[in-house]
C-alpha positions as a Markdown table, in Angstrom:
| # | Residue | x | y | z |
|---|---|---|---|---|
| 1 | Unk | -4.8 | 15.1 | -10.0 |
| 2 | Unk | -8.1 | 14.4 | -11.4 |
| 3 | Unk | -9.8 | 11.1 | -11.5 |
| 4 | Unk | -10.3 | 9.0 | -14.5 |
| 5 | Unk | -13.3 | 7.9 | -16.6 |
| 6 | Unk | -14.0 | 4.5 | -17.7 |
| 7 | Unk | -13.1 | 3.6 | -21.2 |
| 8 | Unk | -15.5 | 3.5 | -23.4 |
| 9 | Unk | -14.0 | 1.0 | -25.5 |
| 10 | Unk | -14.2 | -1.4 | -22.8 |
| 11 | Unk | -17.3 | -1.1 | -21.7 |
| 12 | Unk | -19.2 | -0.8 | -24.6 |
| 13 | Unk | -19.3 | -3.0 | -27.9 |
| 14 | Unk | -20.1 | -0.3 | -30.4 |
| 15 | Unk | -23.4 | -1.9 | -31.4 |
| 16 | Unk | -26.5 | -0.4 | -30.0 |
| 17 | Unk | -28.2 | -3.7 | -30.4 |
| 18 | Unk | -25.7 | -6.1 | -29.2 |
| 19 | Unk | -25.2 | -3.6 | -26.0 |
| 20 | Unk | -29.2 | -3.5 | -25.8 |
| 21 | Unk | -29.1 | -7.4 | -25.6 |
| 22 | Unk | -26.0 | -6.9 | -23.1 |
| 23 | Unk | -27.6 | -5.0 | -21.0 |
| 24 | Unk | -30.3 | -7.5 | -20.6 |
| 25 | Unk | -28.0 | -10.2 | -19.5 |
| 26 | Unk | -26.8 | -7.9 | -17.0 |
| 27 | Unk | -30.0 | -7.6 | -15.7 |
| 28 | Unk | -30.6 | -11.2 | -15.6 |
| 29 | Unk | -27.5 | -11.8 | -14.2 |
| 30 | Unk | -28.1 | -9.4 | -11.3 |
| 31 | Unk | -31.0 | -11.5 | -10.3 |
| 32 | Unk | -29.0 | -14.6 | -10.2 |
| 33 | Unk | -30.5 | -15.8 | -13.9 |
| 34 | Unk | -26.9 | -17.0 | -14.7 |
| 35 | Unk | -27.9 | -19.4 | -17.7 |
| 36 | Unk | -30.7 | -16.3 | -19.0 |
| 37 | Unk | -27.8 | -13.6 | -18.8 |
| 38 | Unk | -25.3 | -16.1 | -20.5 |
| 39 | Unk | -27.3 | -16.9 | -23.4 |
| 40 | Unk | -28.3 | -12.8 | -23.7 |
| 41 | Unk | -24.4 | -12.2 | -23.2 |
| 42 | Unk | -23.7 | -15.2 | -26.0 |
| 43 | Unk | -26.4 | -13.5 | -29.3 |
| 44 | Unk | -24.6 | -9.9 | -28.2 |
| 45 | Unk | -21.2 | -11.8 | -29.3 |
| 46 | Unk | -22.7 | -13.1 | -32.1 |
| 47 | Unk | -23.1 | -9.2 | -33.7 |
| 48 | Unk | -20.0 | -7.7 | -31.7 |
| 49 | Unk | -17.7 | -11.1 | -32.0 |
| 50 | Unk | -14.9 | -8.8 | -31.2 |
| 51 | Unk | -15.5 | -7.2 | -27.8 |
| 52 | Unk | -13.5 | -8.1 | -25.1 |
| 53 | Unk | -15.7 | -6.9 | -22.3 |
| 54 | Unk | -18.6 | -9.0 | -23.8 |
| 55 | Unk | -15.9 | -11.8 | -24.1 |
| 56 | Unk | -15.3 | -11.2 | -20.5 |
| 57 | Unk | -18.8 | -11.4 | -19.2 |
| 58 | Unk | -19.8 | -14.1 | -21.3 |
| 59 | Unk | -17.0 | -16.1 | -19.6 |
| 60 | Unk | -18.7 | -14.9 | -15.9 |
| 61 | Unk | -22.2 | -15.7 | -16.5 |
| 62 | Unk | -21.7 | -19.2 | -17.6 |
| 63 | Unk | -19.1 | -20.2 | -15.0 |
| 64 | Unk | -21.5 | -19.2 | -12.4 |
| 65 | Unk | -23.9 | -20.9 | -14.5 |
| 66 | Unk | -22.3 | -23.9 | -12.8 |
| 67 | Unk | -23.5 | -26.3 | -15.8 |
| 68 | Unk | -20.6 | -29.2 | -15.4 |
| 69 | Unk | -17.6 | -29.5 | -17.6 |
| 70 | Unk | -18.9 | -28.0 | -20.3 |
| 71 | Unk | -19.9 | -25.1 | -19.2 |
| 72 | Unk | -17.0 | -24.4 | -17.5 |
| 73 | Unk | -14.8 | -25.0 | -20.6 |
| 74 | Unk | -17.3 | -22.8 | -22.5 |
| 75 | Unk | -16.1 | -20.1 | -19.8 |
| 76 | Unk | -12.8 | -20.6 | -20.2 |
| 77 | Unk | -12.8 | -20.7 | -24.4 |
| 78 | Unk | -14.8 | -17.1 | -23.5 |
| 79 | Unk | -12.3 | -15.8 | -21.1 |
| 80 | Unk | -8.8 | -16.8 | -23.2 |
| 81 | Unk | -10.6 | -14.8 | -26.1 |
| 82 | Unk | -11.4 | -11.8 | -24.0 |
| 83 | Unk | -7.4 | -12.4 | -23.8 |
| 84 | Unk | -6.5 | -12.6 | -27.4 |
| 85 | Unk | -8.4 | -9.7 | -28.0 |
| 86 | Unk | -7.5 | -7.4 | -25.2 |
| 87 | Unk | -3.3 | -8.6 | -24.3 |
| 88 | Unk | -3.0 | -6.4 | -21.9 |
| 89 | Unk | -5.5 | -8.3 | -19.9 |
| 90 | Unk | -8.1 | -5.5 | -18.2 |
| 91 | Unk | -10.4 | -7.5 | -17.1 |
| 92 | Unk | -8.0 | -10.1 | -15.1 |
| 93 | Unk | -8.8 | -13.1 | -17.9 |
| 94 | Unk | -5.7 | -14.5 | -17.6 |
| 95 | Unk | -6.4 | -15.4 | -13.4 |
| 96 | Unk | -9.7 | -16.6 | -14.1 |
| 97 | Unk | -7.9 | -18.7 | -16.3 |
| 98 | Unk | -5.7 | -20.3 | -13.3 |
| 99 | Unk | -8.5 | -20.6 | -11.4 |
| 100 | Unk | -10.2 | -22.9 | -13.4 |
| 101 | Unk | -7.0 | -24.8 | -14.0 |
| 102 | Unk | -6.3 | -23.9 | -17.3 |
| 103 | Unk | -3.2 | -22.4 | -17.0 |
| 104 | Unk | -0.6 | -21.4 | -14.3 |
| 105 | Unk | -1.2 | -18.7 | -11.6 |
| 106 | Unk | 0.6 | -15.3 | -13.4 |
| 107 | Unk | 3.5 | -14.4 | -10.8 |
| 108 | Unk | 1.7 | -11.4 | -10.2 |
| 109 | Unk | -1.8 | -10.1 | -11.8 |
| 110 | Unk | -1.9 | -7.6 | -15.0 |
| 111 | Unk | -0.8 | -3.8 | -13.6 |
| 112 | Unk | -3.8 | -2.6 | -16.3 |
| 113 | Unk | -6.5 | -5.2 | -14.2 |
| 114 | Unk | -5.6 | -4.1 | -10.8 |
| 115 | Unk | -5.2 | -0.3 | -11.7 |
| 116 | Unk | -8.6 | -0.5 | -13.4 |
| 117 | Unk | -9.7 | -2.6 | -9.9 |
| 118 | Unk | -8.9 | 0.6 | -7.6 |
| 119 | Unk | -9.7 | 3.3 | -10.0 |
| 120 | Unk | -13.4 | 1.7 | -10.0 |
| 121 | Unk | -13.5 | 1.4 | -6.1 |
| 122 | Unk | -11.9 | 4.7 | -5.6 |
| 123 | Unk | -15.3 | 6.0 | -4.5 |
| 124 | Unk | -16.7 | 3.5 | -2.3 |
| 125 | Unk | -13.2 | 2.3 | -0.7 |
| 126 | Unk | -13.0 | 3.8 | 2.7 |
| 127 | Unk | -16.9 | 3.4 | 3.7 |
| 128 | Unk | -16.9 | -0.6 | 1.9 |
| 129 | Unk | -13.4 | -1.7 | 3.6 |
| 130 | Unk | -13.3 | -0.1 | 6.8 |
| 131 | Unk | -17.4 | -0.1 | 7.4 |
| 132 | Unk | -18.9 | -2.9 | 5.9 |
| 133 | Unk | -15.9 | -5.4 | 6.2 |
| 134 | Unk | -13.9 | -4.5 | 9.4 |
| 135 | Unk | -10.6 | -3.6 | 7.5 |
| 136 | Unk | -8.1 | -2.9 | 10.3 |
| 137 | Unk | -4.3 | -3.0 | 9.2 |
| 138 | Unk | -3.9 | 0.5 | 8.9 |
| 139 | Unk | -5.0 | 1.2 | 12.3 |
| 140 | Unk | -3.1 | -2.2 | 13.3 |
| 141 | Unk | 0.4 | -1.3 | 11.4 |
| 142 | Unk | 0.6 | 2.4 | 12.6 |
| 143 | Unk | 0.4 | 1.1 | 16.5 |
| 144 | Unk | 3.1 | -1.4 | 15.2 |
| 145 | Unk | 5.2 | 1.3 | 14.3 |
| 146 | Unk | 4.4 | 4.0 | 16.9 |
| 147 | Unk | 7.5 | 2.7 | 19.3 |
| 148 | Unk | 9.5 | 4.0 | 16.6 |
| 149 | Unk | 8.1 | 7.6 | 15.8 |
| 150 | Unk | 8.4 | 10.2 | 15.3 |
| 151 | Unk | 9.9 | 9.6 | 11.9 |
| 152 | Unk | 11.6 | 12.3 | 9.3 |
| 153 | Unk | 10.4 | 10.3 | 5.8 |
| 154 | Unk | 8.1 | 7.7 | 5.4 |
| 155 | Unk | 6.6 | 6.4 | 2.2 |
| 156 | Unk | 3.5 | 4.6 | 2.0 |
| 157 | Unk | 3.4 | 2.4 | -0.9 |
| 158 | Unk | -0.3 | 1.6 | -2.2 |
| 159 | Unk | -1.1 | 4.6 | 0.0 |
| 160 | Unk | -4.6 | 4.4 | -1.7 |
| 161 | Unk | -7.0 | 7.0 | -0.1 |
| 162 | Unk | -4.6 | 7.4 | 2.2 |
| 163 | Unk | -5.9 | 5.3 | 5.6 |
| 164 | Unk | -2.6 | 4.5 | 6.9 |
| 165 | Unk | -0.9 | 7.8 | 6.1 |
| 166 | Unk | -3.8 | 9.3 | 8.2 |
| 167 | Unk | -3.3 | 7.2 | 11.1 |
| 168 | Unk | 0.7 | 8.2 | 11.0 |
| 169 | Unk | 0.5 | 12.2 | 10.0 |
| 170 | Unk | 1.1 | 13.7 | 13.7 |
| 171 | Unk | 4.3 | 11.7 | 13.7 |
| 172 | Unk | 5.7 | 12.6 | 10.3 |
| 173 | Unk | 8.0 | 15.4 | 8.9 |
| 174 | Unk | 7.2 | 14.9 | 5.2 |
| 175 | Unk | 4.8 | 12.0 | 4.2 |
| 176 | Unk | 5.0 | 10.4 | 0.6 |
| 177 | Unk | 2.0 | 8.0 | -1.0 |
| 178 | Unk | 2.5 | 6.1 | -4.0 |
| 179 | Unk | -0.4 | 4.5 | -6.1 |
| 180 | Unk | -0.9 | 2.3 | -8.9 |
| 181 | Unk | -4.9 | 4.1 | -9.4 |
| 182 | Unk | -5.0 | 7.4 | -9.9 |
| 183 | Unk | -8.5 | 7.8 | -8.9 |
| 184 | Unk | -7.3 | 6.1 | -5.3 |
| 185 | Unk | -4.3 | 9.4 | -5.1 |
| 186 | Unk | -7.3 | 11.7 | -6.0 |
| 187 | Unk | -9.0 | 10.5 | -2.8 |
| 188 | Unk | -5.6 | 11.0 | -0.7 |
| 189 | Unk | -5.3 | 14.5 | -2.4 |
| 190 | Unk | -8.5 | 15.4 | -1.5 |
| 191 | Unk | -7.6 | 14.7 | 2.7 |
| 192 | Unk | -4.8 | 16.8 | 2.5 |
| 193 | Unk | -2.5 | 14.7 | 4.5 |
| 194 | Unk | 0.6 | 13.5 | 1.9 |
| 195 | Unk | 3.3 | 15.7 | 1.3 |
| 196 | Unk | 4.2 | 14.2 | -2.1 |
| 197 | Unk | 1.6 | 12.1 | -4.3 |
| 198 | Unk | 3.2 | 9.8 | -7.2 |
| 199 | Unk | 1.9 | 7.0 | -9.1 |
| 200 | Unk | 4.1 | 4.1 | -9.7 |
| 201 | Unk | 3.7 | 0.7 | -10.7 |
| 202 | Unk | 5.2 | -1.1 | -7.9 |
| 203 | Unk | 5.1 | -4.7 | -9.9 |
| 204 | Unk | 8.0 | -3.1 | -12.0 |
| 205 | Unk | 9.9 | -1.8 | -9.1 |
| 206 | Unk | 12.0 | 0.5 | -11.6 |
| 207 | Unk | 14.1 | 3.8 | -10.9 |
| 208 | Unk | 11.9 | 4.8 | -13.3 |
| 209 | Unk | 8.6 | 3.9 | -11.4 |
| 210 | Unk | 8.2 | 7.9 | -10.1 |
| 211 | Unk | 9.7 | 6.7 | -6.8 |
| 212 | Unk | 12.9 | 8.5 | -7.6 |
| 213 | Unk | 12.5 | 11.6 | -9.2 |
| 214 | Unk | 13.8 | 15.1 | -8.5 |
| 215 | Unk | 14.3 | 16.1 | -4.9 |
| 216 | Unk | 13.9 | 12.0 | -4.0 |
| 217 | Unk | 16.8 | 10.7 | -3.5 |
| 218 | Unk | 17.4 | 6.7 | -2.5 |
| 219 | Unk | 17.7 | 5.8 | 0.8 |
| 220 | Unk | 15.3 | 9.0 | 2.0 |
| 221 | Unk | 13.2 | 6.7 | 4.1 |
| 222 | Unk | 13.2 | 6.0 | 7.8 |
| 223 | Unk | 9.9 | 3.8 | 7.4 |
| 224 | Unk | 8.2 | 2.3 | 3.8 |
| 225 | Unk | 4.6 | 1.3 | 4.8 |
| 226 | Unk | 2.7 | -1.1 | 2.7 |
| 227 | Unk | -0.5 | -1.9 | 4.7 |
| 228 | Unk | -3.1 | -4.4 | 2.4 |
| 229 | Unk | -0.7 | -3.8 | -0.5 |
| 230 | Unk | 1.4 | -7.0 | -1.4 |
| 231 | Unk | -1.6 | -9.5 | -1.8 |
| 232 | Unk | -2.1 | -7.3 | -5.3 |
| 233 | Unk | 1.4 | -8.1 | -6.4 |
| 234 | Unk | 2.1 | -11.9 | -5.8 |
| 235 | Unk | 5.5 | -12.9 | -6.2 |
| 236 | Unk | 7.4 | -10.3 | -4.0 |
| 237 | Unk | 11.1 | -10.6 | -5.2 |
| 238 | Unk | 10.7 | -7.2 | -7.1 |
| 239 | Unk | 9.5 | -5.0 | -4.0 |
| 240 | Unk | 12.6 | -5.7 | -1.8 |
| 241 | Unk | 15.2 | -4.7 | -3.7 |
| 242 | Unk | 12.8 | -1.3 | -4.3 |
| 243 | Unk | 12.2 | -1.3 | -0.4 |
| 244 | Unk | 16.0 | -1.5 | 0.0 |
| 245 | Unk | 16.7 | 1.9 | -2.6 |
| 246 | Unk | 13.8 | 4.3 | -0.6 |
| 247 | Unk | 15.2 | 2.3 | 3.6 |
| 248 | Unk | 17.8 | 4.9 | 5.3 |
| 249 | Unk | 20.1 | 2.7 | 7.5 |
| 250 | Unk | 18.9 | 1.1 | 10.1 |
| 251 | Unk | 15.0 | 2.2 | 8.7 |
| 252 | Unk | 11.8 | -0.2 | 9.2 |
| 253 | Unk | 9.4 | -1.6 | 6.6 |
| 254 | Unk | 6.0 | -2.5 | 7.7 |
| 255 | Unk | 3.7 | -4.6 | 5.7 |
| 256 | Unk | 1.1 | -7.0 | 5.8 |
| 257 | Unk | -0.2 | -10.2 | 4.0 |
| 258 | Unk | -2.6 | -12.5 | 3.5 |
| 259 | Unk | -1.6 | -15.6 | 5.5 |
| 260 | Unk | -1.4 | -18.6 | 3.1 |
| 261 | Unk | -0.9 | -21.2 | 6.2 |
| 262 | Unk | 1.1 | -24.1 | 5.2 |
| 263 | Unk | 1.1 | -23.8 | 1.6 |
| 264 | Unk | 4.9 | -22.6 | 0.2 |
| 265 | Unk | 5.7 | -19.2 | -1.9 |
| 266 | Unk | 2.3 | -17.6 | -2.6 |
| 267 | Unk | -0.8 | -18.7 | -4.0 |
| 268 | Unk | -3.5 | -17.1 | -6.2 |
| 269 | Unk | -6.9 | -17.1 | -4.3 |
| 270 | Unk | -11.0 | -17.1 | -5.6 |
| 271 | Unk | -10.9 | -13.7 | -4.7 |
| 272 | Unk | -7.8 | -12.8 | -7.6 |
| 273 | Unk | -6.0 | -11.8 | -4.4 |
| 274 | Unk | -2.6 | -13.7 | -3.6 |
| 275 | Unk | -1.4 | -15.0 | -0.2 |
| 276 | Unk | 2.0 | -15.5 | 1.4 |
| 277 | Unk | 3.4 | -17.7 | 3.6 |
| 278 | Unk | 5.1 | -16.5 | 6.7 |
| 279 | Unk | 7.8 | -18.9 | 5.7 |
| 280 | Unk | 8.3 | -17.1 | 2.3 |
| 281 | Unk | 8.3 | -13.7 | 3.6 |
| 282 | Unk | 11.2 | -14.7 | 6.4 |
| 283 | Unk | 12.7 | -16.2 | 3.5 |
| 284 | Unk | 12.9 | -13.0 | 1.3 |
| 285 | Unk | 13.3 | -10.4 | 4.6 |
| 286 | Unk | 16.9 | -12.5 | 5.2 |
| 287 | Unk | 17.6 | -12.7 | 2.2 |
| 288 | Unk | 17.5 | -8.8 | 1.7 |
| 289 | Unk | 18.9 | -8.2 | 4.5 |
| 290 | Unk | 16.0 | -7.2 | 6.6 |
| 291 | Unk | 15.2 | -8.4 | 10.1 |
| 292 | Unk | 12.3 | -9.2 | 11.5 |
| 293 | Unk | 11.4 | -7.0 | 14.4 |
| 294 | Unk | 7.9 | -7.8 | 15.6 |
| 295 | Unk | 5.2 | -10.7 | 13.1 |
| 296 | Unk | 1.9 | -10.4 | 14.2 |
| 297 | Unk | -1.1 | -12.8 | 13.3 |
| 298 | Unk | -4.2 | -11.0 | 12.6 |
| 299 | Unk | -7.7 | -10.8 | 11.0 |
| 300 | Unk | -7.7 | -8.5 | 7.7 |
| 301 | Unk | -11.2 | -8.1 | 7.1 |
| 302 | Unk | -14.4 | -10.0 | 6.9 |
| 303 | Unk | -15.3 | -11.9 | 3.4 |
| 304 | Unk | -18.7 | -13.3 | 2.7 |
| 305 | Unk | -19.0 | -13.4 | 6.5 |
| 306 | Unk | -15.8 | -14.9 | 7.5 |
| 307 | Unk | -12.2 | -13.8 | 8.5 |
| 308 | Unk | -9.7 | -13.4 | 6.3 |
| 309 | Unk | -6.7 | -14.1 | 8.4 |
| 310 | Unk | -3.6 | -11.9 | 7.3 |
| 311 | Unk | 0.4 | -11.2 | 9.4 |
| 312 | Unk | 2.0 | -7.7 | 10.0 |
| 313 | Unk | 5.8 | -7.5 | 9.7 |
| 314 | Unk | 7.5 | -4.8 | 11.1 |
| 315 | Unk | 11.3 | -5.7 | 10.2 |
| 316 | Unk | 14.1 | -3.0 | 10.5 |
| 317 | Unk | 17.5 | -2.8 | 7.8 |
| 318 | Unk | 20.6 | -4.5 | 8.5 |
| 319 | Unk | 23.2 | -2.2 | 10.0 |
């Protein structure tokens, strides 16, 4: 499993000068020149007026701009073109969109935005989460689930680099890790710990999503793990009934989410991440027929200095 390279096509507009002119607004922009790198960003359009990317970042540097109405409509004209021109939505246009309030919050974000999210942060992940931001569920979740081991099958869903199924090896028989990024399964390869490495898409939640292929059959697993997983997917009806297919009898799912308070269902938030009320979760564990075992209130990791406050569920399948 090898990791993959940006695209070119994205990142580039094809046009030395334009890309000469956008790489000057970077610059600007990485100084905290937001007007400078927006007007750079704006004559680079004007000889490449069909790059997304450019679209994209033309769209950034004048929202943080911050200059009034205007210039936030300006960002959001920029940001529904990055859209038009790339449908698939890459760069996450369409929930910069919501934020702004010109649109409605996407049930969940584009699979092509948070794959290209990971793939990019492959590298970095374990030393920026666990190091610099005090990212604790994995640790959290497998001493929620200890009681319970040893266990015969568990698969970790957005295994990632593979952080929880590290802190769960010694008490599994075979250990399976599903990702959306490939370059985040290269990084789990690479540790040596996962039995079986798959990339599926779990905003689908398909039989044909590479959860159930050859020798992996439904109902296999005596715990599904998704640790810092389900605030990438938003509206969670699709995952249970895909939890449900890989659950033995009687097996546990353990997850965790961003803790939207009082607010109902989930909600998108500034950082393109969606939280979920405990009240919603309950709602869809009953529904499916899951019951709740232990909920635990925590503290995810640190953002721009503060807490992000999250909930672990450990809940076990209906006899």
């Amino acid at each position: 499993m090898t990791q993959k390279s940006k695209s070119p096509t994205q990142f580039t507009s094809g046009d030395p000068t334009a890309d000469r002119r956008a790489d000057y607004a970077r610059m600007f922009a990485e100084s905290g020149d937001w007007p400078a790198a927006g007007e750079l960003m704006q004559q680079a359009l004007e000889l490449a007026p069909q790059w997304a990317a450019g679209w994209f970042r033309f769209g950034e540097y004048t929202q943080k701009a911050a200059l009034g109405d205007a210039g936030l409509a300006t960002a959001a004209g920029a940001y529904r073109r990055a859209l038009e021109l790339a449908p698939d939505d890459v760069f996450g246009a369409g929930l910069r969109l919501a934020l702004l309030g010109e649109g409605d919050a996407p049930a969940s974000p584009p699979s092509r935005f948070i794959e290209g999210l990971f793939d990019d942060y492959a590298d970095r992940f374990d030393i920026a989460l666990v190091e610099k931001l005090g990212y604790s569920v994995p640790a959290e979740l497998a001493a929620l689930v200890a009681p319970f081991s040893p266990f015969s099958t568990v698969v970790d869903l957005g295994c990632g680099t593979g952080l929880f199924g590290a802190a769960i090896r010694d008490s599994v028989t075979r250990l399976e890790g599903f990702d959306l990024s490939g370059n985040m399964l290269a990084k789990a390869q690479g540790k040596r710990i996962y039995d079986h490495l798959g990339q599926a898409d779990l905003s689908l939640a398909s039989v044909s999503s590479g959860l159930f292929g050859e020798g992996m059959p439904r109902h296999r697993a005596d715990l599904v793990s998704a640790a810092d997983v389900l605030m990438y997917l938003g509206s969670l009806d699709a995952v249970f009934p895909l939890v449900l297919e890989l659950l033995s009898p009687q097996g546990i799912f353990a997850f965790s989410v961003e803790d939207a308070g009082q607010a109902e269902g989930c909600v998108l938030k500034d950082s393109f991440r969606y939280a979920h009320s405990e009240v919603y979760v309950r709602t869809l564990l009953g529904r499916h027929g899951l019951v709740p075992m232990e909920i635990e209130n925590t503290v995810i990791r640190m953002e721009a200095g503060k807490p992000v406050p999250g909930i672990l569920f450990l809940s076990r399948k209906a006899a």
